[in-house]
PyMOL Python script that loads the backbone (N, CA, C, O; Angstrom):
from pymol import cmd

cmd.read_pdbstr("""\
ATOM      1  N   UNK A   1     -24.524 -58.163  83.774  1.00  0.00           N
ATOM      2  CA  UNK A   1     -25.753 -57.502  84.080  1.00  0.00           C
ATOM      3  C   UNK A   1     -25.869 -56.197  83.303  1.00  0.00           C
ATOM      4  O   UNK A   1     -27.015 -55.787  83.122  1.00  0.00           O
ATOM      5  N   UNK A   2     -25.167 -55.703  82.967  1.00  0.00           N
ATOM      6  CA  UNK A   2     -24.697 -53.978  82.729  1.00  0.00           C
ATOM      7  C   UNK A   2     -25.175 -54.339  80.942  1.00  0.00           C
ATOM      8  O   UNK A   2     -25.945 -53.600  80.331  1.00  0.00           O
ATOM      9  N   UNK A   3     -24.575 -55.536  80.353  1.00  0.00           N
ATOM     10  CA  UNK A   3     -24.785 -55.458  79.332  1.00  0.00           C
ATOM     11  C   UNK A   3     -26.646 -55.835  78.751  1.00  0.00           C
ATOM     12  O   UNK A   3     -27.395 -55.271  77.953  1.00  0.00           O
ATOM     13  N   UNK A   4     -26.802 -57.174  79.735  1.00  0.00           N
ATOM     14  CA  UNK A   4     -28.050 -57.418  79.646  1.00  0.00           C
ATOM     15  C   UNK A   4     -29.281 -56.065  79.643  1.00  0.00           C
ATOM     16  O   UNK A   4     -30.330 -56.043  78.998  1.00  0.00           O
ATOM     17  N   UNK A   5     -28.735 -54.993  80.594  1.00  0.00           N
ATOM     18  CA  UNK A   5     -29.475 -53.674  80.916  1.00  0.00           C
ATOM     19  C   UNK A   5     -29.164 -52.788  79.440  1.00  0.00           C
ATOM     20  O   UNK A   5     -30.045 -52.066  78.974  1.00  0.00           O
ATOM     21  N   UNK A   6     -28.052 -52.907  78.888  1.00  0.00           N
ATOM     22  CA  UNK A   6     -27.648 -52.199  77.463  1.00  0.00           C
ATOM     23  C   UNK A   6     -28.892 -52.685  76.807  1.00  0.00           C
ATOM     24  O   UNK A   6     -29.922 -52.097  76.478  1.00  0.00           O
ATOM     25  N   UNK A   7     -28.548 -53.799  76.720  1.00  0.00           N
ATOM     26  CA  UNK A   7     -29.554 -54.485  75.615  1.00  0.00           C
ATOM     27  C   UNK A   7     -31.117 -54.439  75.896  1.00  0.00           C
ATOM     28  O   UNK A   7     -31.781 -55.006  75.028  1.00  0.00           O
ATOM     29  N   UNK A   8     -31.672 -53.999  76.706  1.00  0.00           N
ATOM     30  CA  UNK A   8     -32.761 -53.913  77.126  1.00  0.00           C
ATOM     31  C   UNK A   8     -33.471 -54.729  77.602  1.00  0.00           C
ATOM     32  O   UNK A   8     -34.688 -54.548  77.582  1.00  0.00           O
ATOM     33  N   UNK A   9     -32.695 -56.326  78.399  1.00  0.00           N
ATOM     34  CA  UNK A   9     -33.271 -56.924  78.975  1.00  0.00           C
ATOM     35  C   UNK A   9     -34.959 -56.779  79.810  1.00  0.00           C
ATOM     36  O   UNK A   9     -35.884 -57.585  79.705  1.00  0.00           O
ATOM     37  N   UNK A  10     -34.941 -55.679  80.501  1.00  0.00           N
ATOM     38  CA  UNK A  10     -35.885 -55.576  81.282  1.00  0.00           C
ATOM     39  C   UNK A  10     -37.290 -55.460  80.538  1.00  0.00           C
ATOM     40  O   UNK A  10     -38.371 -55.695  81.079  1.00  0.00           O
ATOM     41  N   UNK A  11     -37.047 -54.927  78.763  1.00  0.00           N
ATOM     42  CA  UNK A  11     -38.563 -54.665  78.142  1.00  0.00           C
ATOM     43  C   UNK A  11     -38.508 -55.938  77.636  1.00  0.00           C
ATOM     44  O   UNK A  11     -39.351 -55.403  76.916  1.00  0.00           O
ATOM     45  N   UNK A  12     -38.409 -56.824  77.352  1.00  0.00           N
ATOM     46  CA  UNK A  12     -38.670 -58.232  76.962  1.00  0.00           C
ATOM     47  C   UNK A  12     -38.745 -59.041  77.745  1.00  0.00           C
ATOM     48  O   UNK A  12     -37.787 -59.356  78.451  1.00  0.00           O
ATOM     49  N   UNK A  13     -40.516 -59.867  77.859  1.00  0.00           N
ATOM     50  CA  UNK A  13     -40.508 -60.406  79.249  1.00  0.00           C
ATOM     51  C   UNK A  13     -39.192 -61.970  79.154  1.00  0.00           C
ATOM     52  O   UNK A  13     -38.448 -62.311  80.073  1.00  0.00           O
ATOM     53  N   UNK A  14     -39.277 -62.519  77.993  1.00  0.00           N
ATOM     54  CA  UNK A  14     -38.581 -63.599  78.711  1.00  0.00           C
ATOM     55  C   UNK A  14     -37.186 -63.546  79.173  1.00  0.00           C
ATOM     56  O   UNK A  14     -36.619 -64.473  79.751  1.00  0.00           O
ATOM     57  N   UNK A  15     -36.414 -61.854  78.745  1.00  0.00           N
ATOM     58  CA  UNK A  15     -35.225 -61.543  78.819  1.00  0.00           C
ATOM     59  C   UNK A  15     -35.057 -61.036  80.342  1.00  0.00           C
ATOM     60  O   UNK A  15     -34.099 -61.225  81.093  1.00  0.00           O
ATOM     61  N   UNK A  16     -36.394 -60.261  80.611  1.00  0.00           N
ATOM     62  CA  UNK A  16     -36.706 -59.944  82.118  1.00  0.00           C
ATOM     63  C   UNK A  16     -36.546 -61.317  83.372  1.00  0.00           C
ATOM     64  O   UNK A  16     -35.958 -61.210  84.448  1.00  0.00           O
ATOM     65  N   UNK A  17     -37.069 -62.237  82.983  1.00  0.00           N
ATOM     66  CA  UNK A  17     -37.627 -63.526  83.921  1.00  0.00           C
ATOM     67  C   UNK A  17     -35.649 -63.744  84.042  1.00  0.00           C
ATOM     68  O   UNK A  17     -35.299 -63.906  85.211  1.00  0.00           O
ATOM     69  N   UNK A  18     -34.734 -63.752  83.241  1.00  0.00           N
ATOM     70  CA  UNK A  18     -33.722 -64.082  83.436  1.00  0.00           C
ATOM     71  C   UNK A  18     -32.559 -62.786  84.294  1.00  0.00           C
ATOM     72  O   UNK A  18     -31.685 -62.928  85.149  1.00  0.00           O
ATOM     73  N   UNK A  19     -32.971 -61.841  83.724  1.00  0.00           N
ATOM     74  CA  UNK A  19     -32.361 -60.391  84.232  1.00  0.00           C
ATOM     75  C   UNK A  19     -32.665 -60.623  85.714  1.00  0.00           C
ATOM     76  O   UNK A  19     -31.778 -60.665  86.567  1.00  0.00           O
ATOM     77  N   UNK A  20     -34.269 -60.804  86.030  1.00  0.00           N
ATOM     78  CA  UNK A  20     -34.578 -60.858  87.253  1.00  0.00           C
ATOM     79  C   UNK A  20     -33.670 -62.238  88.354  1.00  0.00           C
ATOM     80  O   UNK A  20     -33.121 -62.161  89.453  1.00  0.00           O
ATOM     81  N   UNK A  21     -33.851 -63.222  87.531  1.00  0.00           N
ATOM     82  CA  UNK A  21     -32.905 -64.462  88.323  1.00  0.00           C
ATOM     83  C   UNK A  21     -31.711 -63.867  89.084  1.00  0.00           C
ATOM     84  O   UNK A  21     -31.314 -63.836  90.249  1.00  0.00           O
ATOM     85  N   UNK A  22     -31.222 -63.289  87.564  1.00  0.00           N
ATOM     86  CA  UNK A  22     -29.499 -63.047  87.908  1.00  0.00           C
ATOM     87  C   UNK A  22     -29.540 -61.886  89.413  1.00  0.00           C
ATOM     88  O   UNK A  22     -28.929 -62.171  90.442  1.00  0.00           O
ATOM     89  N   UNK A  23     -30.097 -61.023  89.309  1.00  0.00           N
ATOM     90  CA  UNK A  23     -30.344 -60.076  89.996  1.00  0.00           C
ATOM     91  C   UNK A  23     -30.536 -60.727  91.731  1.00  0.00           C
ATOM     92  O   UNK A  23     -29.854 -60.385  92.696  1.00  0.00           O
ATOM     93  N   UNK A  24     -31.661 -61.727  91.720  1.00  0.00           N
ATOM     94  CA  UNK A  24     -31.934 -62.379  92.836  1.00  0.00           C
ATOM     95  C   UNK A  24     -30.383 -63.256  93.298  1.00  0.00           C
ATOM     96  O   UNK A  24     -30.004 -63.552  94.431  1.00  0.00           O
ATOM     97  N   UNK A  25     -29.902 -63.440  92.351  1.00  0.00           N
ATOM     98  CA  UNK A  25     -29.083 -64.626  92.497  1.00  0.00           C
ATOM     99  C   UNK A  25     -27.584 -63.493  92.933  1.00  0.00           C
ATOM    100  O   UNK A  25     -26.644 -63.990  93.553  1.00  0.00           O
ATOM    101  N   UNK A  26     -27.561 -62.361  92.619  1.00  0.00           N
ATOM    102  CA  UNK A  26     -26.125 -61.987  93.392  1.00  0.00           C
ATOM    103  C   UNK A  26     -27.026 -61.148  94.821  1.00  0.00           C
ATOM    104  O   UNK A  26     -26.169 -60.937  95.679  1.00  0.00           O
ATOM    105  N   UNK A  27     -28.077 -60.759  95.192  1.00  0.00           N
ATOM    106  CA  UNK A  27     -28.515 -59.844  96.307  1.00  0.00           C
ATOM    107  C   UNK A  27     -28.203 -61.870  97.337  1.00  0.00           C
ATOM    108  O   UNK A  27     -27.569 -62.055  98.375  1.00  0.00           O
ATOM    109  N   UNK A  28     -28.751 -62.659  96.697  1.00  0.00           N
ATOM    110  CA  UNK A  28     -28.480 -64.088  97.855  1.00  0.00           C
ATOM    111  C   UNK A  28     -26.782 -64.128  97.703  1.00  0.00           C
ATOM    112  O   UNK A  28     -26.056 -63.798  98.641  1.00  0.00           O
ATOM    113  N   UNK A  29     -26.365 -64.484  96.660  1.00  0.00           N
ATOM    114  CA  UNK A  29     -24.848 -64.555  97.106  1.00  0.00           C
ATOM    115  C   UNK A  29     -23.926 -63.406  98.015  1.00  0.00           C
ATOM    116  O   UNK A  29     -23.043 -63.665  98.833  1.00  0.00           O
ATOM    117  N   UNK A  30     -24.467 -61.972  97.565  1.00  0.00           N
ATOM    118  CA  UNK A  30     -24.059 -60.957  98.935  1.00  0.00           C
ATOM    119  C   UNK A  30     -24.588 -61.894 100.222  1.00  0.00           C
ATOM    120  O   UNK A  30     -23.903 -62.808 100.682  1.00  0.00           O
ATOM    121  N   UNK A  31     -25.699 -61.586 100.649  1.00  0.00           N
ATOM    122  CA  UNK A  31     -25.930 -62.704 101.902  1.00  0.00           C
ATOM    123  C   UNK A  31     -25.036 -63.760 102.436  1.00  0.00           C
ATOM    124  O   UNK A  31     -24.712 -63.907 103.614  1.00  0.00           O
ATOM    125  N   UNK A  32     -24.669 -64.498 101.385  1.00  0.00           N
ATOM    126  CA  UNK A  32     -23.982 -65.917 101.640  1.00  0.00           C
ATOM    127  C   UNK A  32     -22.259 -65.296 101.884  1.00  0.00           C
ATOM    128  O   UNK A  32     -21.310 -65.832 102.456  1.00  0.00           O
ATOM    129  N   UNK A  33     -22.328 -64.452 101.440  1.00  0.00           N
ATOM    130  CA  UNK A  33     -20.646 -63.988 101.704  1.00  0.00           C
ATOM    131  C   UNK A  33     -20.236 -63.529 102.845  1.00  0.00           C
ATOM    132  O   UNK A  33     -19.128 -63.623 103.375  1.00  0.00           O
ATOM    133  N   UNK A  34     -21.768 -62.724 103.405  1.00  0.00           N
ATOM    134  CA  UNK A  34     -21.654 -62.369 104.662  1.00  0.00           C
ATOM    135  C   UNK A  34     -21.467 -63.456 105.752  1.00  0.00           C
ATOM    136  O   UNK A  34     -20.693 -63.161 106.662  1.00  0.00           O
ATOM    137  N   UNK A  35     -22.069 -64.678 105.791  1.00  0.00           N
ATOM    138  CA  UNK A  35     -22.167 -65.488 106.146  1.00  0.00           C
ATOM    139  C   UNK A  35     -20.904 -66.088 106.017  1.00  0.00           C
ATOM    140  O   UNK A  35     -20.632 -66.943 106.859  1.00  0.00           O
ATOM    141  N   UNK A  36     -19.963 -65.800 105.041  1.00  0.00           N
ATOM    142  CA  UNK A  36     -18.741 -67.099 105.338  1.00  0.00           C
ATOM    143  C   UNK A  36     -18.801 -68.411 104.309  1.00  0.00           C
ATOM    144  O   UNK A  36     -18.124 -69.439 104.324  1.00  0.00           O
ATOM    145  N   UNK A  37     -19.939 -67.959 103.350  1.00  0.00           N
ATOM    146  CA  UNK A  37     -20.297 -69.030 102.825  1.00  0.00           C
ATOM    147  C   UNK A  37     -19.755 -68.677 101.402  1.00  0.00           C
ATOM    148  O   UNK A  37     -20.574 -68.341 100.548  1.00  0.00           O
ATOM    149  N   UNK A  38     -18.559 -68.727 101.125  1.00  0.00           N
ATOM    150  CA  UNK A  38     -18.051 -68.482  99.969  1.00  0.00           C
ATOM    151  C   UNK A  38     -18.247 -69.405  98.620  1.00  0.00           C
ATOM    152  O   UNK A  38     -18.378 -68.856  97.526  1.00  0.00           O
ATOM    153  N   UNK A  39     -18.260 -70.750  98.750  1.00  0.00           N
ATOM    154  CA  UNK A  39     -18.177 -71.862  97.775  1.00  0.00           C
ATOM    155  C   UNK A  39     -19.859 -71.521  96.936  1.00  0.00           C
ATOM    156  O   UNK A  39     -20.251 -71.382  95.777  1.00  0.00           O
ATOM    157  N   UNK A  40     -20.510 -71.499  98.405  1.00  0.00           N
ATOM    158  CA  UNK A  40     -21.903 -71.750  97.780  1.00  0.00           C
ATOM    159  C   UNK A  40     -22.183 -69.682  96.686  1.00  0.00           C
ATOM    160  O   UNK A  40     -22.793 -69.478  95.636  1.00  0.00           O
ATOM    161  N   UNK A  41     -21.576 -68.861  97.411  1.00  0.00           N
ATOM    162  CA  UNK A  41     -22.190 -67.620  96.751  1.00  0.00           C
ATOM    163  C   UNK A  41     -21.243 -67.338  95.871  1.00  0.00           C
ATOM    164  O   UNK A  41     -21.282 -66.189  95.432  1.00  0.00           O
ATOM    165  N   UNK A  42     -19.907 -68.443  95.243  1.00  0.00           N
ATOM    166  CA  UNK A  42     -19.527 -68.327  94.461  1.00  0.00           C
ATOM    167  C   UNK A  42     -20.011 -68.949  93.525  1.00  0.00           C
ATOM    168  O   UNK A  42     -19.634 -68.469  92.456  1.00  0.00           O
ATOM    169  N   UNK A  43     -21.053 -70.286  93.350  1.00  0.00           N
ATOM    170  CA  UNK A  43     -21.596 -71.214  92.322  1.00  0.00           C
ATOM    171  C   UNK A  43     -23.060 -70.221  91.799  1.00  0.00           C
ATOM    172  O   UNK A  43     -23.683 -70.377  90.748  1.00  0.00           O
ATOM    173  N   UNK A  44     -23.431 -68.877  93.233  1.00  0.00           N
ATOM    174  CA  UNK A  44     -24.604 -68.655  92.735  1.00  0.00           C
ATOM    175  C   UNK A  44     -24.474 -67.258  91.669  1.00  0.00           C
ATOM    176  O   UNK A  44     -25.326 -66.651  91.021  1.00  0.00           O
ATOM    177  N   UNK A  45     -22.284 -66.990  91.904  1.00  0.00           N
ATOM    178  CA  UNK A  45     -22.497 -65.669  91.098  1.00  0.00           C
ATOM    179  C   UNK A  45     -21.946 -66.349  89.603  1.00  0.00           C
ATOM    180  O   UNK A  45     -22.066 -65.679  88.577  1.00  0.00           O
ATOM    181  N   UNK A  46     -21.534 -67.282  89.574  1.00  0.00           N
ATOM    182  CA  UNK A  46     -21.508 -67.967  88.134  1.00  0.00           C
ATOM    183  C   UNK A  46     -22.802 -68.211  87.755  1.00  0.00           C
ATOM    184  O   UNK A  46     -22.738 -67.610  86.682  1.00  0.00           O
ATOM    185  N   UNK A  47     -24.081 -68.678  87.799  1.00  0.00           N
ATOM    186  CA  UNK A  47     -25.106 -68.802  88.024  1.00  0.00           C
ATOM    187  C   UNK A  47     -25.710 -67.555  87.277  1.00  0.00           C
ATOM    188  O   UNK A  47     -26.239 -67.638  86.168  1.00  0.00           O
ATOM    189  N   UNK A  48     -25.582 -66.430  87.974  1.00  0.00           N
ATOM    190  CA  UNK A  48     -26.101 -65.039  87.986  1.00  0.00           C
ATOM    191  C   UNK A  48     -25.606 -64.352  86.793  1.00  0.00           C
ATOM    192  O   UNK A  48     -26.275 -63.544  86.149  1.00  0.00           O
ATOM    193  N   UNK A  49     -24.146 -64.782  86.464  1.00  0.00           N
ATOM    194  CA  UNK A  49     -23.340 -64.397  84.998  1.00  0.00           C
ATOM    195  C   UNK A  49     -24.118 -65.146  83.871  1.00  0.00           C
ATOM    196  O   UNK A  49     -24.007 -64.536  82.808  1.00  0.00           O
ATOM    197  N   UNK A  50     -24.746 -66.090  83.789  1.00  0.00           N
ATOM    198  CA  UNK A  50     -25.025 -67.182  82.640  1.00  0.00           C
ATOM    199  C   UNK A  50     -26.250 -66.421  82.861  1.00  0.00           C
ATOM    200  O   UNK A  50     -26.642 -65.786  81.883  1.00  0.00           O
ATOM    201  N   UNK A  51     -27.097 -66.326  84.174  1.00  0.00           N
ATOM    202  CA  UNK A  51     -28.344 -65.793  83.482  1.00  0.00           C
ATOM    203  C   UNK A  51     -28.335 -64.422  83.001  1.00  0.00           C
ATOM    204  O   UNK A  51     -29.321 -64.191  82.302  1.00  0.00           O
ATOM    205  N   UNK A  52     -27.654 -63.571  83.125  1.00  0.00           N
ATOM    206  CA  UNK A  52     -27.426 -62.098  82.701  1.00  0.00           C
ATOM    207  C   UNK A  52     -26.787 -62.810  80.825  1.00  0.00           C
ATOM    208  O   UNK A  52     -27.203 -62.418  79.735  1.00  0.00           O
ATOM    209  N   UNK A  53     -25.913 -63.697  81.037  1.00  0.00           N
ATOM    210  CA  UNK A  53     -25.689 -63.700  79.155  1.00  0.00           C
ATOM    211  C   UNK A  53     -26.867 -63.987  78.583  1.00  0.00           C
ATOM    212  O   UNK A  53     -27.234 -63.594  77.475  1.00  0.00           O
ATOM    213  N   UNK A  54     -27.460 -64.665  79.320  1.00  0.00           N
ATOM    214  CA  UNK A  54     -28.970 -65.082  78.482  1.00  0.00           C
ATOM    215  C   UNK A  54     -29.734 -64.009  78.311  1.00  0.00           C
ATOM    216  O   UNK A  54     -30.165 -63.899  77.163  1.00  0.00           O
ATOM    217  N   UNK A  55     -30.105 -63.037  79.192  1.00  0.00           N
ATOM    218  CA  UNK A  55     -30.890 -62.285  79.674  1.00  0.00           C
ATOM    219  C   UNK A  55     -30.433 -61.319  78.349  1.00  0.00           C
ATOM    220  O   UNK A  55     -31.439 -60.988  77.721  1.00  0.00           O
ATOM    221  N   UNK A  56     -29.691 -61.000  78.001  1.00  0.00           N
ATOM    222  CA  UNK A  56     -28.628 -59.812  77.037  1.00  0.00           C
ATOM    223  C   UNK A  56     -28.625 -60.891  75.525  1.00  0.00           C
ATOM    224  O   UNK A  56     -28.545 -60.307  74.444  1.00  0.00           O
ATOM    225  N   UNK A  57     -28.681 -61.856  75.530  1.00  0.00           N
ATOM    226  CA  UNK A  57     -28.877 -62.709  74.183  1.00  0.00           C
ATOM    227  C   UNK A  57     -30.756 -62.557  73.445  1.00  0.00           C
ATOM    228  O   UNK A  57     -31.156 -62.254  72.321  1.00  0.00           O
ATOM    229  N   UNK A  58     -31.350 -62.866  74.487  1.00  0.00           N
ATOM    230  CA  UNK A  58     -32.513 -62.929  74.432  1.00  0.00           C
ATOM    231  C   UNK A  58     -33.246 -61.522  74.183  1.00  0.00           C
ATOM    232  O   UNK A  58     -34.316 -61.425  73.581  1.00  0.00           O
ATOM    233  N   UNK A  59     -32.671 -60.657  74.618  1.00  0.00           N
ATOM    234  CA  UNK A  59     -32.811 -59.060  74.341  1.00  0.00           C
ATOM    235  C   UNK A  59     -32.391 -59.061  72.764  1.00  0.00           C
ATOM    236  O   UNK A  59     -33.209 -58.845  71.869  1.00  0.00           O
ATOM    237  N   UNK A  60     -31.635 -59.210  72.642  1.00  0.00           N
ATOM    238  CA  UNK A  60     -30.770 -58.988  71.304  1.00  0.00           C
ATOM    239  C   UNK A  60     -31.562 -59.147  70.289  1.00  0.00           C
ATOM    240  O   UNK A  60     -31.888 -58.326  69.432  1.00  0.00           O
ATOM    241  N   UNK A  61     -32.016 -60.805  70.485  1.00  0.00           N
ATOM    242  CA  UNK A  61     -32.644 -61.632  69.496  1.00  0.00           C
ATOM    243  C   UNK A  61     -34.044 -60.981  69.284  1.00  0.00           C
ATOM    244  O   UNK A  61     -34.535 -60.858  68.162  1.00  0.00           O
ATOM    245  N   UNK A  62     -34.654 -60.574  70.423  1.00  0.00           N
ATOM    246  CA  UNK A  62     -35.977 -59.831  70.464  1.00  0.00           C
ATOM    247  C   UNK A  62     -35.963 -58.427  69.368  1.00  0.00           C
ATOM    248  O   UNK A  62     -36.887 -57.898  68.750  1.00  0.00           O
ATOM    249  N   UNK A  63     -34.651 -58.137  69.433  1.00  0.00           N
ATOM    250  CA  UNK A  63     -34.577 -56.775  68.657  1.00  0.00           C
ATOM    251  C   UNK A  63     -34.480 -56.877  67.553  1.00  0.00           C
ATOM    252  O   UNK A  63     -34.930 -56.032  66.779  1.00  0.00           O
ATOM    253  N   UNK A  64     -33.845 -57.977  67.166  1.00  0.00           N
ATOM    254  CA  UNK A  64     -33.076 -58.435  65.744  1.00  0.00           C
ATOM    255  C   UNK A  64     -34.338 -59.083  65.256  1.00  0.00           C
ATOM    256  O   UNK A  64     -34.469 -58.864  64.052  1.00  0.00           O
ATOM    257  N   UNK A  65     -35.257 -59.760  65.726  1.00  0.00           N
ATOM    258  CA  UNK A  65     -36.575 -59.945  64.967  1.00  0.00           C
ATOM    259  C   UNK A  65     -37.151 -59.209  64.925  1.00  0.00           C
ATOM    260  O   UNK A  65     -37.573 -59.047  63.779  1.00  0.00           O
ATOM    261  N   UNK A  66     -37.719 -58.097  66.029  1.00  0.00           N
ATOM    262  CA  UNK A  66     -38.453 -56.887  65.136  1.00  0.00           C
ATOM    263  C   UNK A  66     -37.964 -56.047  64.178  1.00  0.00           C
ATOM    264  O   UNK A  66     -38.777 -55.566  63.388  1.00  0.00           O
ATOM    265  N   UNK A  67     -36.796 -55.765  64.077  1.00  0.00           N
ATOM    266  CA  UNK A  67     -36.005 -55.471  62.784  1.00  0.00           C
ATOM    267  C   UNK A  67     -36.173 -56.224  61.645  1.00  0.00           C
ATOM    268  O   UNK A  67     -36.503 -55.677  60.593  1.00  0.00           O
ATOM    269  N   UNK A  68     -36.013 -57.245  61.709  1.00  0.00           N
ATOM    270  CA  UNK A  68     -36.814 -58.184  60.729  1.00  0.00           C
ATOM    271  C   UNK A  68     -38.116 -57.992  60.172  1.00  0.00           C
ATOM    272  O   UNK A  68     -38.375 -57.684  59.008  1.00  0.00           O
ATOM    273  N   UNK A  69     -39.258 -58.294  61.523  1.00  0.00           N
ATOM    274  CA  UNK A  69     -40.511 -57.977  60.896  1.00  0.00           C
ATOM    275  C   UNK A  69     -40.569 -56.802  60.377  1.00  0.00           C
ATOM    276  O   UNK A  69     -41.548 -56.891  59.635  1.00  0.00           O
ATOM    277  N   UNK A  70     -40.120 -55.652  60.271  1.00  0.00           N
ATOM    278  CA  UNK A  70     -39.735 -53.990  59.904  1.00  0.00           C
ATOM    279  C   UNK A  70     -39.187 -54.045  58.574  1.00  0.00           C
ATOM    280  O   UNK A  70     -39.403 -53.194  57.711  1.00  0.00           O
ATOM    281  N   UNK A  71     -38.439 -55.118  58.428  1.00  0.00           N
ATOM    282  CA  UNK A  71     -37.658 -54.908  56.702  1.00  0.00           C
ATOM    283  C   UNK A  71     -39.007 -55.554  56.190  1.00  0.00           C
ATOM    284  O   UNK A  71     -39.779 -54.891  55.499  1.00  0.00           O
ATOM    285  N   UNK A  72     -39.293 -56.954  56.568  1.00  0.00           N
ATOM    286  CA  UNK A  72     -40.184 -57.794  55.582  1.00  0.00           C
ATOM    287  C   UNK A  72     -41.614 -56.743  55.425  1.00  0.00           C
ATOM    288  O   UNK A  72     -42.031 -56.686  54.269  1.00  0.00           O
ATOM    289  N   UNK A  73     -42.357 -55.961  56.402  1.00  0.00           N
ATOM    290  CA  UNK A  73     -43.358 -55.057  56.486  1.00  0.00           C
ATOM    291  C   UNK A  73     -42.587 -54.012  55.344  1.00  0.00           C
ATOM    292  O   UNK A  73     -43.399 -53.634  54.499  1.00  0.00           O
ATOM    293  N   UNK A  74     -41.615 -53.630  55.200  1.00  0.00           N
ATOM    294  CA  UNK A  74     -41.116 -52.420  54.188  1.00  0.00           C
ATOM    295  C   UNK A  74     -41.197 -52.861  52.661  1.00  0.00           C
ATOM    296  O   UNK A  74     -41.623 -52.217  51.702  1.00  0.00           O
ATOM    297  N   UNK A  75     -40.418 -54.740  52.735  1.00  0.00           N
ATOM    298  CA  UNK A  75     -40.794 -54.825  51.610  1.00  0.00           C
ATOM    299  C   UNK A  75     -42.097 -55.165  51.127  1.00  0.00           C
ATOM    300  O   UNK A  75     -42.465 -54.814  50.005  1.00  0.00           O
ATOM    301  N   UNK A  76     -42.859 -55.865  51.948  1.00  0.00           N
ATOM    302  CA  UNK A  76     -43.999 -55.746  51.433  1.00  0.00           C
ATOM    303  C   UNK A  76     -44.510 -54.967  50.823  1.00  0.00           C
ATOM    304  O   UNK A  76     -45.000 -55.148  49.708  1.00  0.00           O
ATOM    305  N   UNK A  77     -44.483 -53.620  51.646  1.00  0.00           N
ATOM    306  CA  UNK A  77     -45.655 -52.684  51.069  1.00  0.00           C
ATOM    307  C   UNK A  77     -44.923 -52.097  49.782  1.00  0.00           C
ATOM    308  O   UNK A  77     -45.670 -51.728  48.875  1.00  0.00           O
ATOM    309  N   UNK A  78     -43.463 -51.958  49.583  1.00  0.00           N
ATOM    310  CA  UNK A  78     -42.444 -51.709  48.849  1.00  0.00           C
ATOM    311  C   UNK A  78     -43.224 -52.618  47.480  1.00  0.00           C
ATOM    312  O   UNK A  78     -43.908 -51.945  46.709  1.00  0.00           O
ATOM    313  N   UNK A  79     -43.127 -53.753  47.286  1.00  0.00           N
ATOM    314  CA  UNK A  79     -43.514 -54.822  46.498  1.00  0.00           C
ATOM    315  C   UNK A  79     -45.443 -54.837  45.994  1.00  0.00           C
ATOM    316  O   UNK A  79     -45.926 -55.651  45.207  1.00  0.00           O
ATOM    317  N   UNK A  80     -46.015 -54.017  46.517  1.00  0.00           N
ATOM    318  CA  UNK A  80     -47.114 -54.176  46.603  1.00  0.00           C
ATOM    319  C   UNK A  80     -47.451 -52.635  45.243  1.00  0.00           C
ATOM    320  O   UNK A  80     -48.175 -52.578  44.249  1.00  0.00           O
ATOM    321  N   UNK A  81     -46.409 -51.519  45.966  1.00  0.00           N
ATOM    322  CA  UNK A  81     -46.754 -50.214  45.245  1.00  0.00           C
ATOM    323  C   UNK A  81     -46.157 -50.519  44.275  1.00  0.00           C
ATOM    324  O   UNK A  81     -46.592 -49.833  43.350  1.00  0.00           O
ATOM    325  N   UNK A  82     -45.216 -51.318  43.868  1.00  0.00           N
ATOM    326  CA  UNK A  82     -44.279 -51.759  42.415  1.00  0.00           C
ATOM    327  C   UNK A  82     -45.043 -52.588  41.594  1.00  0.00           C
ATOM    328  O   UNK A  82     -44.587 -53.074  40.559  1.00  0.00           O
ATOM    329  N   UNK A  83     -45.924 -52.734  41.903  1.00  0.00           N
ATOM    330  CA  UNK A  83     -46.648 -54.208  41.483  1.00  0.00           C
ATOM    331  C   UNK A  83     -47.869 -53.053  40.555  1.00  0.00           C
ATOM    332  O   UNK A  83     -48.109 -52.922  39.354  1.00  0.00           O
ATOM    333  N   UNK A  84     -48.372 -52.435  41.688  1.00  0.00           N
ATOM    334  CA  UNK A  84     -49.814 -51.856  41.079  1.00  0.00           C
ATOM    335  C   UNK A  84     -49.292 -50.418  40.428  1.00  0.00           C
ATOM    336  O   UNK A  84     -49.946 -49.375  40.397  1.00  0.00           O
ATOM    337  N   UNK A  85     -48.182 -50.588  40.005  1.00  0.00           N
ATOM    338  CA  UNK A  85     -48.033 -49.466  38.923  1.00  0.00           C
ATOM    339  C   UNK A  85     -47.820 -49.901  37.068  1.00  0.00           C
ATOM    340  O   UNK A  85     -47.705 -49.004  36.233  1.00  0.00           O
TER     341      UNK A  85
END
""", "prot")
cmd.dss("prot")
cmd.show_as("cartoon", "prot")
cmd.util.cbc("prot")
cmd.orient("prot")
């Protein structure tokens, strides 16, 4: 979770929709522990780990393409002033 939050899960919605899962998914497994129900709020905090890697992948990738669109926008205009000289 900690890393997914590094990465800025929460400003990217589809990185959010997963941040948010994971989030739901350990506040229910607290519940279920209270309860005695260990097996089940242990499948939901594995669960909650996979969606936090996603959640922190999907951040990443979000960043690493606008970095992208940022070089290709640089060279463009880069390529454009080289051109008309």
């Amino acid at each position: 979770m900690r890393e997914a939050t590094r990465a800025g899960a929460q400003h990217d919605p589809r990185a959010a929709r997963h941040l948010h899962l994971a989030q739901f998914q350990i506040g229910r497994a607290r519940g279920l522990i209270r309860q005695g129900e260990y097996d089940e709020a242990e499948s939901l905090l594995i669960r909650a780990s996979v969606d936090a890697e996603v959640a922190a992948a999907l951040s990443r990738e979000a960043r690493q393409r606008a970095e992208a669109d940022a070089a290709r926008t640089r060279l463009a205009s880069w390529s454009a002033s080289a051109s008309a000289r």
